[in-house]
Steps between C-alpha positions, in 0.01 A plus 500: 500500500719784462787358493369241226434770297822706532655141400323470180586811378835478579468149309357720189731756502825273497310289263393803240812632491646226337196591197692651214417918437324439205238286692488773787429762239242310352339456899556889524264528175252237580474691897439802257233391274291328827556843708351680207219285489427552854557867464198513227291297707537711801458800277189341384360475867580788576399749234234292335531309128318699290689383201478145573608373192824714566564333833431145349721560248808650700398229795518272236797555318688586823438169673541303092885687470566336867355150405703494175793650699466206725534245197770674387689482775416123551636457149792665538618361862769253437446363864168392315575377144512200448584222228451610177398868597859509639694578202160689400538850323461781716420758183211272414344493894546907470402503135072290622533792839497738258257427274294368799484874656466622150158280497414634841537833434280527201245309689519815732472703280255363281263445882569863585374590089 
C-alpha cells in the first residue's frame, strides 16, 4: 500500500514538472484562495460567526476566486485546448477572469452591505 503510494507521487511529481511556471503559479494561487477559505471556516468554529453575513461573504468570495481560478487555468492550459480554442486569444480568456472576479466581488460586497 505504501509503496503504491510512494509510486504515484513519484508519477506526479515527474509528471508536474513538465507543467509550465505559469500554470504552477496559478496552482500556488488557487492552494491560496482554498487555504483561506478553510482558515475562515475554522476561524468561524472556533470563535463563533457573529457577523455571519461577513463570513458568507469572505467564505464566499474566497472559494468563487478559486472556482474562477480553476477555469482560468483550464482555459489557459495548452495541454487542454483544443481545436478552435487553440489559436484562441489569451488577453480575451484573462480579459472574462477579470471581469468575472470583478462581478464576484461586488456581490461580496453588496451581501456584506
Amino acid at each position: 500500500m505504501f509503496k503504491d503510494v510512494m509510486e504515484i507521487a513519484g508519477v506526479f511529481t515527474r509528471e508536474y514538472s513538465k507543467t509550465p511556471k505559469l500554470l504552477k503559479i496559478t496552482d500556488c494561487f488557487i492552494l491560496y484562495a482554498v487555504t483561506l477559505a478553510a482558515l475562515q471556516y475554522a476561524y468561524m468554529c472556533a470563535f463563533g460567526s457573529f457577523p455571519y453575513n461577513a463570513f458568507l461573504g469572505g467564505f464566499f468570495c474566497s472559494v468563487g476566486f478559486a472556482i474562477l481560478t480553476v477555469c482560468f487555468r483550464m482555459q489557459i492550459d495548452p495541454s487542454q485546448r483544443e481545436g478552435a480554442n487553440k489559436t484562441g486569444n489569451l488577453e480575451r480568456v484573462f480579459a472574462d477572469y477579470c471581469v468575472a472576479c470583478v462581478f464576484l466581488f461586488f456581490i461580496a460586497i453588496s451581501y456584506v452591505g
